[in-house]
C-alpha angles and dihedrals in degrees: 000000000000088000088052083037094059098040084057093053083050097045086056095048095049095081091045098035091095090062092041092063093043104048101034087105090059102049107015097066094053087046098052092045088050094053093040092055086044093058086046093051087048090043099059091042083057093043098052108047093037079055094050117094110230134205134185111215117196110225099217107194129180109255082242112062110178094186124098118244083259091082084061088051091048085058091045092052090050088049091061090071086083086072111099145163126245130207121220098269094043082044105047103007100052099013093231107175140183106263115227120207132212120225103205131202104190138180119203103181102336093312113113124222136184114222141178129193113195139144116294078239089066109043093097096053094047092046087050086048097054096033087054096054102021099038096164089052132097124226111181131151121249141165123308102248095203086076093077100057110090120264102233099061124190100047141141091296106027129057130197135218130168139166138173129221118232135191123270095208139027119301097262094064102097118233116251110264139186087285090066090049104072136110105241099216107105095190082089132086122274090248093042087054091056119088121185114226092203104057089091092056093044093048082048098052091043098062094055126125124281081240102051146080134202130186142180114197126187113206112199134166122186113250139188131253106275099101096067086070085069091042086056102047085055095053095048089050094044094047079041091239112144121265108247107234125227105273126220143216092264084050089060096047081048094054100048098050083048087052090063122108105253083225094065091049094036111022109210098024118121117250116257114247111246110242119206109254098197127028111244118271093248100059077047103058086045094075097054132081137262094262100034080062090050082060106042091046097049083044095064088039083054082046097053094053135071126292120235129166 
């Protein structure tokens, strides 16, 4: 079958085998240099985070926590000031990247325990973080536990399972966050009207068995601001405005003769009226439904925070 497998791929390269020869001057340099790039690309993202110490912090909190899920948000926003920008040689000489983080909930054994790994650079920062916004609770590093888990899983007595969540829509839909979690009658009480969307998951992770272990780890890593281009594309289709498109230099020559007064180019000629190019966002938002405004409007509030991969 291979033999009869190879004879057919020759068979296939005969016809074209002349121009190979001829032309291999032209393509196969450029290809080599590509994939070559490409391997050093791939070289200095090994090299950097194998060379980065790394340290898991448990994050102790009292069982009553008299603080909203916005003090979360405020140390993920300080967190963000690991994010930074590289020049070309910082990028593609010395293979400096931007480092990423994992927030764990783990049970080991039905008790439940917060954990961070993050680079040893950043564990003052992330202590100062929690400390500001969670003063009564303890952040202090300990073992992986992983380590203590065999290295040759699954075996004879341990089994493995994993899985990964993906999005359900395109990367510009927000997730659902604490905000879409809440009763509204507000003739509660403000602590009656909140819901916490992981107590199922807790009351999950603490029934396991004695023997087992479960985490949920939430790699992020802070990112720029390109992503709200895409954010904004999605809520000028959806409140049906056109996309404005990428402008040139010639649209900009263009826009600055057409900025001109008409009285400067034509003297004596009367000035254009200005005509409205787009309608306003409100007579917009008026044609679509209920829930297409639901969308458009936690869009744009997707579109005011952060940004984090």
């Amino acid at each position: 079958m291979i033999i009869e497998f190879v004879q057919f791929q020759l068979s296939i390269l005969k016809p074209i085998w002349p121009y190979i020869t001829l032309t291999w001057w032209v393509w196969l340099p450029p290809l080599l240099a590509f994939g070559a790039w490409k391997m050093w690309v791939f070289y200095l993202r090994v090299w950097y985070f194998a060379n980065l110490k790394w340290v898991l912090l448990e994050v102790r909190i009292p069982k009553e926590i008299a603080k909203p899920p916005q003090a979360m948000e405020q140390i993920f926003a300080g967190l963000h000031g690991a994010f930074r920008h590289f020049d070309f040689e910082e990028k593609y000489w010395k293979g400096l990247q931007i480092d990423y983080f994992s927030f764990e909930i783990v049970s080991i054994g039905g008790k439940v325990h917060f954990y961070i790994y993050t680079p040893s650079d950043y564990i003052n920062l992330i202590q100062a973080l929690v400390y500001s916004q969670y003063p009564e609770s303890e952040v202090k590093e300990v073992e992986d536990y992983s380590l203590t888990l065999p290295e040759n899983i699954p075996n004879e007595e341990w089994n493995l399972f994993g899985t990964e969540f993906a999005l359900a829509k395109p990367d510009p839909y927000p997730i659902r966050t604490y905000k879409d979690f809440l009763v509204e009658d507000i003739s509660l009480k403000e602590e009656a009207r909140k819901v916490d969307p992981l107590s199922a998951l807790a009351e999950v992770l603490a029934t396991i068995k004695p023997h087992e272990i479960v985490g949920v780890h939430l790699l992020i890593r802070p990112t720029g601001d390109d992503w709200k281009k895409q954010a904004e594309e999605l809520v000028f289709k959806l409140i049906g405005r056109e996309i404005p498109k990428k402008k040139s230099v010639m649209d900009d020559v263009v826009a600055g003769i057409s900025s001109i007064p008409a009285e400067i180019l034509s003297p004596g000629a009367p000035a254009p009226k200005k005509e409205e190019k787009q309608k306003s966002l409100d007579m917009l938002m008026l044609r679509l439904s209920p829930g297409e405004q639901e969308i458009v409007k936690a869009v744009e509030r997707n579109i005011s925070k952060i940004g984090y991969e």
